[in-house]
ZATI-287531 format. One record per residue (C-alpha): residue in three letters; x, y, z; residue number from 1. Coordinates in steps of 0.05 Angstrom, whole numbers. Example, Ala and Ser with C-alpha at 12.3 -4.5 7.8 and 13.67 -1.06 7.14 Angstrom:
+-----+--------+--------+--------+-----+
|  aa |      X |      Y |      Z |   i |
+-----+--------+--------+--------+-----+
| ALA |    246 |    -90 |    156 |   1 |
| SER |    273 |    -21 |    143 |   2 |
+-----+--------+--------+--------+-----+
% end
This chain:
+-----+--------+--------+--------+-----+
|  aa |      X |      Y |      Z |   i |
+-----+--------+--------+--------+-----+
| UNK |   -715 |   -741 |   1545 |   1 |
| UNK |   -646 |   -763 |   1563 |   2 |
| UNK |   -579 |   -732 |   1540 |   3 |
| UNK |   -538 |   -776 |   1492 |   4 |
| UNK |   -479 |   -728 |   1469 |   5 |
| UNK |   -451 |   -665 |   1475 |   6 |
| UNK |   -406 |   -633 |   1419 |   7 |
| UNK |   -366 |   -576 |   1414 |   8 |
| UNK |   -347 |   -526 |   1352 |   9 |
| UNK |   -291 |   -482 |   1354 |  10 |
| UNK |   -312 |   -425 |   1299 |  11 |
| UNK |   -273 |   -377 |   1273 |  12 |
| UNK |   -290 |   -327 |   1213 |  13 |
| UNK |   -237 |   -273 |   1177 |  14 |
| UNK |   -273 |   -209 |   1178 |  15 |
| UNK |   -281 |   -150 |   1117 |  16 |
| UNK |   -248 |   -104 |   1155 |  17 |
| UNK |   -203 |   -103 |   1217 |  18 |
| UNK |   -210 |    -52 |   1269 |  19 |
| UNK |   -188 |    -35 |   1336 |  20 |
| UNK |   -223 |    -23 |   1411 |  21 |
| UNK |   -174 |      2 |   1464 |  22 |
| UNK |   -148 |    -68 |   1482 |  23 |
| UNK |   -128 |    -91 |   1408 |  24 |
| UNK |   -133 |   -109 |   1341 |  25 |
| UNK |   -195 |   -154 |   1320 |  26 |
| UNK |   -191 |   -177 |   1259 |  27 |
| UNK |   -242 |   -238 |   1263 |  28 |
| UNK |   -300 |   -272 |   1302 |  29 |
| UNK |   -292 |   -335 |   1346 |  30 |
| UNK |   -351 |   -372 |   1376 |  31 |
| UNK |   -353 |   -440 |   1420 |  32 |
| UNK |   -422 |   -464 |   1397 |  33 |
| UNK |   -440 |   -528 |   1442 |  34 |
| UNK |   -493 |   -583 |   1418 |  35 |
| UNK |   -524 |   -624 |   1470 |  36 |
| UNK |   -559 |   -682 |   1432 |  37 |
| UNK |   -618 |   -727 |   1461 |  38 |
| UNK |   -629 |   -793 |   1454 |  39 |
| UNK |   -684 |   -779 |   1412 |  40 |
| UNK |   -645 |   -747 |   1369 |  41 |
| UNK |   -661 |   -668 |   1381 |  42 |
| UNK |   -612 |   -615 |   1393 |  43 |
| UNK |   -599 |   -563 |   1433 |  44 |
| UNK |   -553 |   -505 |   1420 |  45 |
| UNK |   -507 |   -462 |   1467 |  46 |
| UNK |   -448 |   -409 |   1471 |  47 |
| UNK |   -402 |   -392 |   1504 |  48 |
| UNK |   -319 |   -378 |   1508 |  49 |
| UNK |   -330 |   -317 |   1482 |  50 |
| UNK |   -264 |   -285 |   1512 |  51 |
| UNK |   -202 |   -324 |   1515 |  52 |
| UNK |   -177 |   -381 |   1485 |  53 |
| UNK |   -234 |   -432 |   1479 |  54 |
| UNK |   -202 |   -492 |   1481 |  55 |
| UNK |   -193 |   -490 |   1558 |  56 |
| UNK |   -265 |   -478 |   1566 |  57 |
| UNK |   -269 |   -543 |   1518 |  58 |
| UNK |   -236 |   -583 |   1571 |  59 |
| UNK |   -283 |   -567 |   1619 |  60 |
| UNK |   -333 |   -578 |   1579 |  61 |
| UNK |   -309 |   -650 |   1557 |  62 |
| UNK |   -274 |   -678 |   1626 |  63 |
| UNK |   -311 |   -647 |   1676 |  64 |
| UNK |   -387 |   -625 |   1668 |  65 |
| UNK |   -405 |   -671 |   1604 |  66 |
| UNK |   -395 |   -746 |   1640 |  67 |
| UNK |   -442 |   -716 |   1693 |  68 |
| UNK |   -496 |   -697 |   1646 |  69 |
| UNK |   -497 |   -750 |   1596 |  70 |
| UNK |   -558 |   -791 |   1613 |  71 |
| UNK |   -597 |   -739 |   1653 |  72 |
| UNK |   -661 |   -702 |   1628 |  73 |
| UNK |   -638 |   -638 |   1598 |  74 |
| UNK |   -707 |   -609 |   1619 |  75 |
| UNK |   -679 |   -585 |   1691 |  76 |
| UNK |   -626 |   -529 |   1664 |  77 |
| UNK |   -624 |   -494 |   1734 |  78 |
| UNK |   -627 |   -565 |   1778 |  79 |
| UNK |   -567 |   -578 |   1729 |  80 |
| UNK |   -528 |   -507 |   1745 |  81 |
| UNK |   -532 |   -511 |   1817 |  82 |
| UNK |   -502 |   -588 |   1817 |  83 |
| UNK |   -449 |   -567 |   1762 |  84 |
| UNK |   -427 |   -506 |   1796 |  85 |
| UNK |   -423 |   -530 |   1868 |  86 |
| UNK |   -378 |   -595 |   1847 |  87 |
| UNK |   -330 |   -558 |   1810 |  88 |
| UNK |   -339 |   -482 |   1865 |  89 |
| UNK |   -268 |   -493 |   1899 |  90 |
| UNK |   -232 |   -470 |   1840 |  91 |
| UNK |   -281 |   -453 |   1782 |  92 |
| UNK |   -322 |   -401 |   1800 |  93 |
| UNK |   -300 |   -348 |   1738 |  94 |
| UNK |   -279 |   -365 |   1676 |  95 |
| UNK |   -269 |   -423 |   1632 |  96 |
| UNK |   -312 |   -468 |   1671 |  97 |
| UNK |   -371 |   -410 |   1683 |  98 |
| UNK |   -360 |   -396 |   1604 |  99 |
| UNK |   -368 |   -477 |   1593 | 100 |
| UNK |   -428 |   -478 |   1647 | 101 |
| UNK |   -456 |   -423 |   1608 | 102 |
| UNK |   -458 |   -452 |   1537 | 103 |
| UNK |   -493 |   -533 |   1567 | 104 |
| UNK |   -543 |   -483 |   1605 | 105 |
| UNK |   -562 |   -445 |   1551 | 106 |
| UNK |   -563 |   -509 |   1502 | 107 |
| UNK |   -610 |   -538 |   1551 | 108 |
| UNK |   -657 |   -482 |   1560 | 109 |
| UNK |   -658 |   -487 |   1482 | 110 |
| UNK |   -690 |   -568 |   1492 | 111 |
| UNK |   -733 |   -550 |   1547 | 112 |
| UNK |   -757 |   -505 |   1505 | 113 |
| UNK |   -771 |   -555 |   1440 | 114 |
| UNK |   -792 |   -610 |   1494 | 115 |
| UNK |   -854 |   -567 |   1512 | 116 |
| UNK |   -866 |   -537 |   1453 | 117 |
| UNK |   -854 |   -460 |   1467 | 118 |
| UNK |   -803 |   -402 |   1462 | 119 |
| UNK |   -754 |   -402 |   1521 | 120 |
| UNK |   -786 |   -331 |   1541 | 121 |
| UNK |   -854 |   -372 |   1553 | 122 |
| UNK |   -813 |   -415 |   1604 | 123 |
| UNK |   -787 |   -360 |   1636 | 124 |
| UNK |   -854 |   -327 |   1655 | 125 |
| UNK |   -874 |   -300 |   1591 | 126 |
| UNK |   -858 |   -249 |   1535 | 127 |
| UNK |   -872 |   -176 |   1543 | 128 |
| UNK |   -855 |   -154 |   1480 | 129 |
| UNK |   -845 |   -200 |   1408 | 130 |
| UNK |   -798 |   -148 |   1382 | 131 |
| UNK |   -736 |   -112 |   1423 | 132 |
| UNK |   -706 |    -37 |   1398 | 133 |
| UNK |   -624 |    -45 |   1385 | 134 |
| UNK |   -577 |      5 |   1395 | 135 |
| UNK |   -527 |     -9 |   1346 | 136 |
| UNK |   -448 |    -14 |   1376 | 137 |
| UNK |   -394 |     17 |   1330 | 138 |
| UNK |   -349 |     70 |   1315 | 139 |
| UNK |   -292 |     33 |   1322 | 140 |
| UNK |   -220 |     50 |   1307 | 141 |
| UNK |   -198 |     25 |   1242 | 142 |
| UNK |   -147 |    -11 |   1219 | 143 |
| UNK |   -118 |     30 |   1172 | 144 |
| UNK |   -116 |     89 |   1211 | 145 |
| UNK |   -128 |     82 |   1292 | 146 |
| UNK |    -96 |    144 |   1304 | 147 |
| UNK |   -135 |    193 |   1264 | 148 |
| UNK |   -203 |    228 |   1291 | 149 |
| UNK |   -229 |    227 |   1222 | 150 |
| UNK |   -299 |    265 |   1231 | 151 |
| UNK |   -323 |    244 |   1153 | 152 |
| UNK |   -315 |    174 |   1169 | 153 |
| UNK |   -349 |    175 |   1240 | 154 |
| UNK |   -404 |    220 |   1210 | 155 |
| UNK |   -410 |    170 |   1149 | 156 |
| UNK |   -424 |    112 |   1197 | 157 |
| UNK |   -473 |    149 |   1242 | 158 |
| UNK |   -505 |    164 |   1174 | 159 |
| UNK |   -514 |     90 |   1159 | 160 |
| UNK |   -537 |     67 |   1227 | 161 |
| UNK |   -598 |    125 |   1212 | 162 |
| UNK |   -614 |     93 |   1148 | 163 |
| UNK |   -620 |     28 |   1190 | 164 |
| UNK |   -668 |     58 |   1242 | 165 |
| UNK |   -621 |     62 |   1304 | 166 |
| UNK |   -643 |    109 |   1342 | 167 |
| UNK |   -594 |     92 |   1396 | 168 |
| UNK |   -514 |     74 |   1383 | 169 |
| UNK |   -447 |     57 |   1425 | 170 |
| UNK |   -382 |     88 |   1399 | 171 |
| UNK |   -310 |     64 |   1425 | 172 |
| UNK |   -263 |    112 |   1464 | 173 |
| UNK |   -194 |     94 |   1505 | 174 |
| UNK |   -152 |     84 |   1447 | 175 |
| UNK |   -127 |    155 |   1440 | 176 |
| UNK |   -114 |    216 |   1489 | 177 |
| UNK |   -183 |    235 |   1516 | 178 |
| UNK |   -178 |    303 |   1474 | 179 |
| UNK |   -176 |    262 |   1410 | 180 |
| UNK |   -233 |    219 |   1440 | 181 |
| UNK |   -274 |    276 |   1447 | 182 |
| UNK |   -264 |    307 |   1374 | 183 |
| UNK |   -290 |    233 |   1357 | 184 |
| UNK |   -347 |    234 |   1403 | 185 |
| UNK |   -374 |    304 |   1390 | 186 |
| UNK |   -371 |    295 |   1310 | 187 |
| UNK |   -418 |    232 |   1321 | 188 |
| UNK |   -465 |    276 |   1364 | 189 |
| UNK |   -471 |    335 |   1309 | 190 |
| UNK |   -478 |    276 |   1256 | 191 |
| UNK |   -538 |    239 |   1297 | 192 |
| UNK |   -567 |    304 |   1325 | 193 |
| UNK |   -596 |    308 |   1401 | 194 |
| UNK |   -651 |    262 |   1395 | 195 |
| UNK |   -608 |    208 |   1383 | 196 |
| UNK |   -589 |    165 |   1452 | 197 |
| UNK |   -513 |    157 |   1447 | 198 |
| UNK |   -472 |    115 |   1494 | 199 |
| UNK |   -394 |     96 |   1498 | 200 |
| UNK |   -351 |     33 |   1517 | 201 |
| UNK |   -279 |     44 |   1538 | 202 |
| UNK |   -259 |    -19 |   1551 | 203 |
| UNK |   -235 |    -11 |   1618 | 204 |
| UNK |   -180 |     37 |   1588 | 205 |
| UNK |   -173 |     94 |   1651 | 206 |
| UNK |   -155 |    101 |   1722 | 207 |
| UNK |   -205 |    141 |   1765 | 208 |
| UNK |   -181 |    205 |   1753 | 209 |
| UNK |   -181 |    203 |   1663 | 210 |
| UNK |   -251 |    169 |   1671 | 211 |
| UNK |   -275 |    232 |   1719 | 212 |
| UNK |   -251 |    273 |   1656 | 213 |
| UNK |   -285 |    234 |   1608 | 214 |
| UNK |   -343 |    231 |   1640 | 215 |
| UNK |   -344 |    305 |   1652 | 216 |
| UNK |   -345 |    317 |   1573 | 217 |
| UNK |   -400 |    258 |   1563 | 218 |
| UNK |   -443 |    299 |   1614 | 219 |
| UNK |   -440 |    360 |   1567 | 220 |
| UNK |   -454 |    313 |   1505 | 221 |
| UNK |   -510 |    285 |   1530 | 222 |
| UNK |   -490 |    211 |   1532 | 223 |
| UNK |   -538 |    170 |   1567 | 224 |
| UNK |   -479 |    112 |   1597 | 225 |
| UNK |   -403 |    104 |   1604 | 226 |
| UNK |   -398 |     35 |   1598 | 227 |
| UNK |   -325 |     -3 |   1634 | 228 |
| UNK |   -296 |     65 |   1652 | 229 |
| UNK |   -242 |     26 |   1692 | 230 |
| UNK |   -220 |    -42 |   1699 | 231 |
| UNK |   -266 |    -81 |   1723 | 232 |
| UNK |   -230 |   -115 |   1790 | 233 |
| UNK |   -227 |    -41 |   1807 | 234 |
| UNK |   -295 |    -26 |   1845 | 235 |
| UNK |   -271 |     22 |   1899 | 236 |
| UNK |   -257 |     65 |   1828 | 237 |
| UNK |   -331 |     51 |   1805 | 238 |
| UNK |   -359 |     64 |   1865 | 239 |
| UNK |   -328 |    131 |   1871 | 240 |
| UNK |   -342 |    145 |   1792 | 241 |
| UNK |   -412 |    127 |   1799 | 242 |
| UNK |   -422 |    181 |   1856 | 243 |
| UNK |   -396 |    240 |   1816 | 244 |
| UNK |   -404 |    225 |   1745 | 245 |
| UNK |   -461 |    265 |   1710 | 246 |
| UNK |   -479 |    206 |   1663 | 247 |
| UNK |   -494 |    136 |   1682 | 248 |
| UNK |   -445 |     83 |   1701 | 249 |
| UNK |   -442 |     18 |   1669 | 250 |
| UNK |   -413 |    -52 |   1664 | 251 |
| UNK |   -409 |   -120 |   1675 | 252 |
| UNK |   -388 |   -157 |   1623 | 253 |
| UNK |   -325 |   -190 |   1652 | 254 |
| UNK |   -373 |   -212 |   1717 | 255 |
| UNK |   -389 |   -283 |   1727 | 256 |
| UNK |   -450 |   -317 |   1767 | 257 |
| UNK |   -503 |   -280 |   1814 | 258 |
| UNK |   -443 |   -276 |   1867 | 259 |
| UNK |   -394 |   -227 |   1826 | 260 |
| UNK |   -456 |   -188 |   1803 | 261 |
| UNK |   -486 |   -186 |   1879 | 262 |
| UNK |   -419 |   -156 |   1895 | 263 |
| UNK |   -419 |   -102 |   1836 | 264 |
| UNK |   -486 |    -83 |   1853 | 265 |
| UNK |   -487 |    -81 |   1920 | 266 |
| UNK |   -427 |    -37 |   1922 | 267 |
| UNK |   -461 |     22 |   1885 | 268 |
| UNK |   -414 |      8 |   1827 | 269 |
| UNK |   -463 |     11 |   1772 | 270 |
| UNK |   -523 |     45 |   1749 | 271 |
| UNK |   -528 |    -10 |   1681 | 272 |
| UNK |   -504 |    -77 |   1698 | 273 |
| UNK |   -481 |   -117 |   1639 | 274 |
| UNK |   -484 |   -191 |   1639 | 275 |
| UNK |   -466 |   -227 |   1574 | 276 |
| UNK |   -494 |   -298 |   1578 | 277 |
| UNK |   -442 |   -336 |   1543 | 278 |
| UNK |   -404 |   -322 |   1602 | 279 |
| UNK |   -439 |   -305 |   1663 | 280 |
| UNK |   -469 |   -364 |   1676 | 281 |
| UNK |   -525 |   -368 |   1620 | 282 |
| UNK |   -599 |   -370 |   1627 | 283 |
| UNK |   -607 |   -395 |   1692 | 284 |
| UNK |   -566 |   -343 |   1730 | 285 |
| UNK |   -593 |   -289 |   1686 | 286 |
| UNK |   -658 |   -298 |   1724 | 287 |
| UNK |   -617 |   -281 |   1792 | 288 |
| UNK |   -576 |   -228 |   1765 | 289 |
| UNK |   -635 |   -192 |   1734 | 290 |
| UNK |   -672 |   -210 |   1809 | 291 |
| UNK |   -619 |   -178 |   1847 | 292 |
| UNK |   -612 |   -109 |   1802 | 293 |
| UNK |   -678 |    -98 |   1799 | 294 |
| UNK |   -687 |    -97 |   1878 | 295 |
| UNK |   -631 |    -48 |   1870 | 296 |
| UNK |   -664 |     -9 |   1814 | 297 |
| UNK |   -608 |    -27 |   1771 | 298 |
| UNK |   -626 |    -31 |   1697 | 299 |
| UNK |   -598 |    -95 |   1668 | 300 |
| UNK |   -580 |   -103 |   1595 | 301 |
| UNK |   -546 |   -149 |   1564 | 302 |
| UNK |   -473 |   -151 |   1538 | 303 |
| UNK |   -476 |   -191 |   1466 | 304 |
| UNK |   -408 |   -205 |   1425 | 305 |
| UNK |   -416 |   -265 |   1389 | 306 |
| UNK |   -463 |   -319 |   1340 | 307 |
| UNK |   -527 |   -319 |   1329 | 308 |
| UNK |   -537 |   -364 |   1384 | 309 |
| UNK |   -520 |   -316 |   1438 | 310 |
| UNK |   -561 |   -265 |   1401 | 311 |
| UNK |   -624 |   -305 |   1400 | 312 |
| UNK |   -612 |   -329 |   1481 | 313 |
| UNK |   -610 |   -248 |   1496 | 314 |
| UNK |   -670 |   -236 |   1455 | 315 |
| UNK |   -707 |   -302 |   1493 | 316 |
| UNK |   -693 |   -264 |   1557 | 317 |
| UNK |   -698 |   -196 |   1538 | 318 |
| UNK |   -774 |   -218 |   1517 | 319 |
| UNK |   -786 |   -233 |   1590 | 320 |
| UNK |   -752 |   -182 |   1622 | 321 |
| UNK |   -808 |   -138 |   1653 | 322 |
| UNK |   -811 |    -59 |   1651 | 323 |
| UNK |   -766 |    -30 |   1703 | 324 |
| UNK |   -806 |      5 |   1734 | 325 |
| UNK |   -867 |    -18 |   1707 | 326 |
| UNK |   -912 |     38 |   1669 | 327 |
| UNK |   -973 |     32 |   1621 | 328 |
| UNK |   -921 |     59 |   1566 | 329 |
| UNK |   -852 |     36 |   1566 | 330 |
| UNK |   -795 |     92 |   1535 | 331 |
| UNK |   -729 |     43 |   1510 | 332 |
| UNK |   -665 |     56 |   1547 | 333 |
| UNK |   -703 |     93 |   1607 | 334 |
| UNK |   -753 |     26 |   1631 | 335 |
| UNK |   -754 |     -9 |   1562 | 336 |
| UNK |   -698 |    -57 |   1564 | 337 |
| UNK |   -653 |    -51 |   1494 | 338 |
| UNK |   -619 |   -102 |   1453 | 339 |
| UNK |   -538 |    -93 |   1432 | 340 |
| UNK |   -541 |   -105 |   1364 | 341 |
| UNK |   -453 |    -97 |   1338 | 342 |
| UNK |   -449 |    -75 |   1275 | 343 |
| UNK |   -382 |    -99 |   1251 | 344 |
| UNK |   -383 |   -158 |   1205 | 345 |
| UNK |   -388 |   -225 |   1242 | 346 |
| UNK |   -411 |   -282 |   1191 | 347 |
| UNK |   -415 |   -317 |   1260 | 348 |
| UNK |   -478 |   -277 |   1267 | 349 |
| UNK |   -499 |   -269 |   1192 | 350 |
| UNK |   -497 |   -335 |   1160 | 351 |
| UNK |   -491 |   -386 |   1215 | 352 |
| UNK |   -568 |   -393 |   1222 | 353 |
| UNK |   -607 |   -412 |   1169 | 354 |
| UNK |   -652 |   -354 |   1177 | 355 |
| UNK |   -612 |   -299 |   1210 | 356 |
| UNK |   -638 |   -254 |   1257 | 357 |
| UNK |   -641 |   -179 |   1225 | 358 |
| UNK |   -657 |   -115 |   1248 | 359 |
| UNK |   -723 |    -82 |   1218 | 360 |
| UNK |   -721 |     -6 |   1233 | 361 |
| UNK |   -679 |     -3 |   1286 | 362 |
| UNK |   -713 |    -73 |   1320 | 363 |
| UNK |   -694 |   -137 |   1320 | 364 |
| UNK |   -765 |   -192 |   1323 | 365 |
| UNK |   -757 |   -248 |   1376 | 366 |
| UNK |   -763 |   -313 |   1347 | 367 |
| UNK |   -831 |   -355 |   1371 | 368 |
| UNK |   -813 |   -415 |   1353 | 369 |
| UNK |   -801 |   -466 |   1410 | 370 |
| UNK |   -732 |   -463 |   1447 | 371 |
| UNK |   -689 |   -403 |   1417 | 372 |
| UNK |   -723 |   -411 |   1363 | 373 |
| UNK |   -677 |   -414 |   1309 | 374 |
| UNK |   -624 |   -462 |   1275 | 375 |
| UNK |   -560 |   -475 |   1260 | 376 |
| UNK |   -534 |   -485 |   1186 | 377 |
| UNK |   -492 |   -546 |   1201 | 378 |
| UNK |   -462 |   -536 |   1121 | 379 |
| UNK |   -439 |   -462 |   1153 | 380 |
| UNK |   -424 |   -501 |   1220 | 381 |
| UNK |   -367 |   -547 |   1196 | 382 |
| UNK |   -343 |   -498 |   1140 | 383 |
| UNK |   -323 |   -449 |   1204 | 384 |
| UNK |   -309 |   -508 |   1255 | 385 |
| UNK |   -237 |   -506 |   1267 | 386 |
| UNK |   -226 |   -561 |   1305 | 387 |
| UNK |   -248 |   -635 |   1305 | 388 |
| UNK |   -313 |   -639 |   1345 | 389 |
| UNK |   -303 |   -655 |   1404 | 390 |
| UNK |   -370 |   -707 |   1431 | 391 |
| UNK |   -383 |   -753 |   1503 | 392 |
+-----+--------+--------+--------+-----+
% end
């Protein structure tokens, strides 16, 4: 099996409903979905540029990485990191080109996978579990009215997410004064009741001393994390979070590689670290991130924001992630890892496979077919591609 071309989409979908988090206004989904194509003919999808613009992490993909993989076995994802990563180290060890190394990792893991016959999970050791609880991630502000609390529409959505099964969610805070925040937080908790695990993002919205505040009122709500309390090149702020805040610290999700995640570990910055693998370096370096928290007794879960493809590459790995720590019967959230499962519109998510994964009762199934075990709709492909695709 040899590579023969590698192709990049540039996807973009308008959404039902815009809506903010504390950094902006989102009112669609982007995805960079690469194809690496064998000789033979078979295809391998990936993901990644999730953040910024993608068409930097384009060029890196095209002019520097693809001429040294055309022709090579795809078969050897993490032979093929480590060669890719140390040519380009000097000046591309975060971002765009970790985003683009990401996306041909994952793409290959995906034809190693269909080469042998079996689910990535089976290459990584094996599959614990053939279905993953979700905690659905909402309660954002919308776009009609960011500044209101509004406790009937936060209460109508954490209504919904119960008819769904959740029995876990993520609400948004950082937008609004940490009062307001608050009001929002506490009318999902009397909506959801107390056996309902509830966790908040802030986007990296406060300095130290707001996020000891915050944290303060989560403690008294019961909220099981605080995830990106500060921003995230802050970790002496972290650090000193993590020692005093009653609920757990987490974060990650604007870390790249083993080496930024060795550093936010090993500082006693978090308690949850949260690689997203359509940026952090993809399958292969999951395996050392995931190595290094869990010799830190660090629970790792992934951060997911994007197609279907990144969602099935997180539920590939989540399948293999072991109990941490291992008992006979696993509780989610506490040793059971969890899936993030948004619940905003993304058609990115919804239609671009041609059989979408969907949550069941609050869990999502892990595909068992070989690879990620799904594929792309290449009619819903081009109809979102919004650039010429690009192919070596």
């Amino acid at each position: 099996m040899r590579i023969a071309a590698i192709r990049t989409y540039l996807l973009k979908a308008p959404t039902k409903s815009a809506f903010y988090s504390s950094q902006g206004l989102f009112s669609g989904r982007k995805s960079l979905i690469v194809e690496i194509v064998t000789e033979d003919g078979i295809s391998g999808w990936g993901e990644g540029g999730q953040y910024g613009p993608a068409e930097p992490v384009i060029a890196c993909i095209r002019d520097a990485f693809a001429p040294r993989l055309i022709g090579a076995d795809p078969r050897t994802p993490a032979k093929h990191w480590e060669s890719l990563y140390s040519s380009y180290r000097d000046f591309g060890t975060r971002g765009p080109y970790i985003e683009a190394l990401s996306a041909l990792d994952i793409a290959m893991w995906d034809l190693a996978g269909k080469s042998y016959g079996v689910p990535i999970s089976t290459l990584l050791g094996g599959a614990y579990r053939d279905e993953v609880t979700a905690y659905g991630t909402g309660f954002y502000y919308p776009a009609d009215g960011p500044t209101a609390v509004d406790p009937g529409r936060l209460r109508a959505e954490a209504d919904s997410k119960l008819d769904a099964g959740f029995t876990a969610m993520k609400g948004k805070i950082g937008l609004l004064p940490v009062r307001d925040d608050m009001r929002r937080m506490e009318a999902i908790r009397e909506a959801v009741g107390d056996d309902v695990a509830l966790m908040v993002d802030s986007n990296h919205a406060y300095n130290l001393a707001t996020a000891r505040t915050v944290a303060a009122e989560l403690g008294r709500l019961d909220f099981r994390w605080f995830e990106e309390p500060v921003p995230p090149e802050d970790k002496a702020s972290y650090r000193a979070l993590r020692d005093t805040s009653p609920v757990p610290v987490a974060g990650g999700e604007a870390e790249f590689t083993r080496y930024g995640f060795a550093e936010l570990i090993g500082a006693g910055c978090v308690d949850v670290a949260q690689p997203d693998l359509a940026v952090a370096g993809g399958i292969s370096e999951w395996q050392k991130i995931h190595t290094i928290a869990q010799v830190a007794g660090v629970t790792v879960i992934p951060h997911i924001w994007g197609s279907g493809v990144a969602l099935a590459a997180a539920l590939q790995v989540l399948a293999a992630t072991p109990p941490n720590p291992y008992t006979a019967m696993t509780v989610p959230l506490q040793n059971e890892p969890v899936l993030e499962f948004d619940t905003t519109d993304n058609p990115l998510r919804r239609d671009l496979l041609t059989d979408p994964i969907t949550l069941q009762q609050g869990r999502v199934a892990v595909p068992a077919t070989p690879g990620l075990g799904v594929t792309v709709d290449r009619d819903v492909l081009s109809r979102f591609d919004v650039l010429e695709t690009a192919a070596v």
